[in-house]
C-alpha positions in Angstrom: -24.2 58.9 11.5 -21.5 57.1 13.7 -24.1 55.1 15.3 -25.5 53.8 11.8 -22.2 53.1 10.7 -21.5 50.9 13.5 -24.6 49.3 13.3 -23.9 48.4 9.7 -21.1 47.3 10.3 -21.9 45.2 13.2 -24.2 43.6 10.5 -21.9 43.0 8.2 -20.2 41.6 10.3 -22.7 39.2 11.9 -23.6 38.0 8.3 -20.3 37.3 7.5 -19.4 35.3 10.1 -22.9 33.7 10.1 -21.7 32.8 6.2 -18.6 31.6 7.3 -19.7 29.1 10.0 -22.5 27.6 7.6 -20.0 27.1 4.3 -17.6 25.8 7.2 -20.6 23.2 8.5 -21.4 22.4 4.8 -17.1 21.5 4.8 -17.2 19.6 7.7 -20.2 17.6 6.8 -19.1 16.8 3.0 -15.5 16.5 4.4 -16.8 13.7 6.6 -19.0 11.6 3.5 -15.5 11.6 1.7 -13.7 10.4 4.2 -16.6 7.4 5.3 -16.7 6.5 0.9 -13.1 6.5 1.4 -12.9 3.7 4.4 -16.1 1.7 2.6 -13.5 2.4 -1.1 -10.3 0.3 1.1 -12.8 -2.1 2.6 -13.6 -3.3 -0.7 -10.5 -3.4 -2.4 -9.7 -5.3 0.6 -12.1 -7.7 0.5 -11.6 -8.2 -3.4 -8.2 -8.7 -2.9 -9.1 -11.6 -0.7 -11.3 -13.1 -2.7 -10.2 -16.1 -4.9 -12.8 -18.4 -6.6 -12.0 -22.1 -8.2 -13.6 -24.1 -10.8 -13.7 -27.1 -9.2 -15.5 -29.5 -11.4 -17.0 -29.3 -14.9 -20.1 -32.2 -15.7 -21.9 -32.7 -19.3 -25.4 -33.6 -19.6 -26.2 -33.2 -23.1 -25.7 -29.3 -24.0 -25.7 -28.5 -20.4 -22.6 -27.9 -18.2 -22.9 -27.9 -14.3 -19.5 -26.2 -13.1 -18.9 -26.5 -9.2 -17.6 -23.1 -8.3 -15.5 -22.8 -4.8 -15.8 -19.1 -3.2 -12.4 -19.1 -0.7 -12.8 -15.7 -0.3 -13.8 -13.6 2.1 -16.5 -11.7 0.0 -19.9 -13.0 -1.2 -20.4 -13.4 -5.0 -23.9 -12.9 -6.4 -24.1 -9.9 -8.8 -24.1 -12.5 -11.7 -25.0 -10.0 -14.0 -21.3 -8.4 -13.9 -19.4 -11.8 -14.7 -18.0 -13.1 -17.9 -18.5 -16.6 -18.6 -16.3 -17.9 -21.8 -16.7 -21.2 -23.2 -14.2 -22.5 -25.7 -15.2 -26.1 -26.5 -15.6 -28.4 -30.0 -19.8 -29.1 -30.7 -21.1 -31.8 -31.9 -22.5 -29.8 -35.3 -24.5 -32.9 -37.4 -21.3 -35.3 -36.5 -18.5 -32.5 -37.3 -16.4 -31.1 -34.5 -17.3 -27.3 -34.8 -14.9 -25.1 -32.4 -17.2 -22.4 -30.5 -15.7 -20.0 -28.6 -18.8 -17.9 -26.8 -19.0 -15.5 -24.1 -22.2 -16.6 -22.1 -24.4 -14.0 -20.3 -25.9 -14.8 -17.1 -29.6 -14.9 -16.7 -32.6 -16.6 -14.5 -33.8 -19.1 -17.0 -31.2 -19.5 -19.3 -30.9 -20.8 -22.9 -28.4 -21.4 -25.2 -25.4 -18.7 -24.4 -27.1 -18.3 -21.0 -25.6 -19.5 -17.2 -27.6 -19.0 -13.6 -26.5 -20.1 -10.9 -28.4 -23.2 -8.7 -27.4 -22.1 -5.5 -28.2 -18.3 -5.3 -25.5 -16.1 -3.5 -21.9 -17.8 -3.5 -20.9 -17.1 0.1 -17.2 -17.5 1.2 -15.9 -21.0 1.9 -18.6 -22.4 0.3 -19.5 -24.1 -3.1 -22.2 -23.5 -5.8 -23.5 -25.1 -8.7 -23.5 -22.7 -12.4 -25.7 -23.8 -15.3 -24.0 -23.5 -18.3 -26.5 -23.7 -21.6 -24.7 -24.6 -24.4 -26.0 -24.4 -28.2 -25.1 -27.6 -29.4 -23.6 -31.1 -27.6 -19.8 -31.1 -26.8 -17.8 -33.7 -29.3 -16.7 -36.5 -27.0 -13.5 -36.5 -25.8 -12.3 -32.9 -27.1 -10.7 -30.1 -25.4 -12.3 -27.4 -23.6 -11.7 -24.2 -21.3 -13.8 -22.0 -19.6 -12.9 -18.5 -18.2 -15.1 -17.1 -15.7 -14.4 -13.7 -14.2 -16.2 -11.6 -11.4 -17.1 -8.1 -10.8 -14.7 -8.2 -8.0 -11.4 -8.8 -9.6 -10.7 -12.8 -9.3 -11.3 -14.9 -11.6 -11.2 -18.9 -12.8 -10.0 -20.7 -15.3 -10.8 -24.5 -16.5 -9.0 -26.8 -19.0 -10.3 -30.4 -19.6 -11.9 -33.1 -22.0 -15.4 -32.9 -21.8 
């Protein structure tokens, strides 16, 4: 009887211990994810807070607005789809000065309310071209503003006669 008891013991034992060092593996191993989503978490906040981007210049062509876009950051900017494009500008409505204030979505082939981007991905220290595709003409010589934010923090803002 002693030598059973030992035996089941010893096997106890040996399953506990074997159940320890696997739900201290599976510890280790998820302990080690956190602390890599961690690094890759402060990598980006990082690089966002670096990243600044500048509307540099804003040309009509009929109802179609071609903004130069500066990237001084140190992050590349090309998931469009996450961005906010606002333009706040007076159309040409039949003769009549209409105000339109409009968010924009971005998409490939745009049309009125629609952007894309000419250049592809906006790497840092570079410029890009953004089609803007407006629903009606500006009114010469009003004022105008655009807001564009990213996914990444920074944003720019525009204010000018169109």
């Amino acid at each position: 009887m002693a030598i059973s008891q030992a035996v089941v013991f010893g096997l106890v034992a040996l399953v506990g211990l074997s159940s320890f060092l696997t739900v201290m593996g599976v510890y280790q191993k998820s302990q080690a994810e956190y602390n890599y989503a961690l690094k890759v978490y402060r990598e980006n906040v990082v690089d966002a807070a670096q990243t600044s981007i500048h509307i540099l210049s804003v040309t009509v062509t009929s109802s179609t607005l071609l903004l130069k876009v500066s990237n001084n950051g140190s992050t590349s900017l090309y998931e469009y789809g996450y961005f906010a494009l606002v333009v706040d500008y007076y159309a040409n409505v039949s003769g009549s000065a209409v105000l339109i204030v409009s968010l924009y979505k971005y998409s490939s082939s745009p049309t009125a309310y629609e952007w894309t981007s000419l250049t592809g991905e906006l790497y840092p220290s570079s410029v890009g071209e953004f089609k803007v595709v407006l629903p009606y003409p500006p009114y010469a010589g009003r004022e105008a503003r655009i807001a564009l934010a990213t996914n990444y923090g920074p944003g720019a803002f525009w204010s000018g006669t169109l």
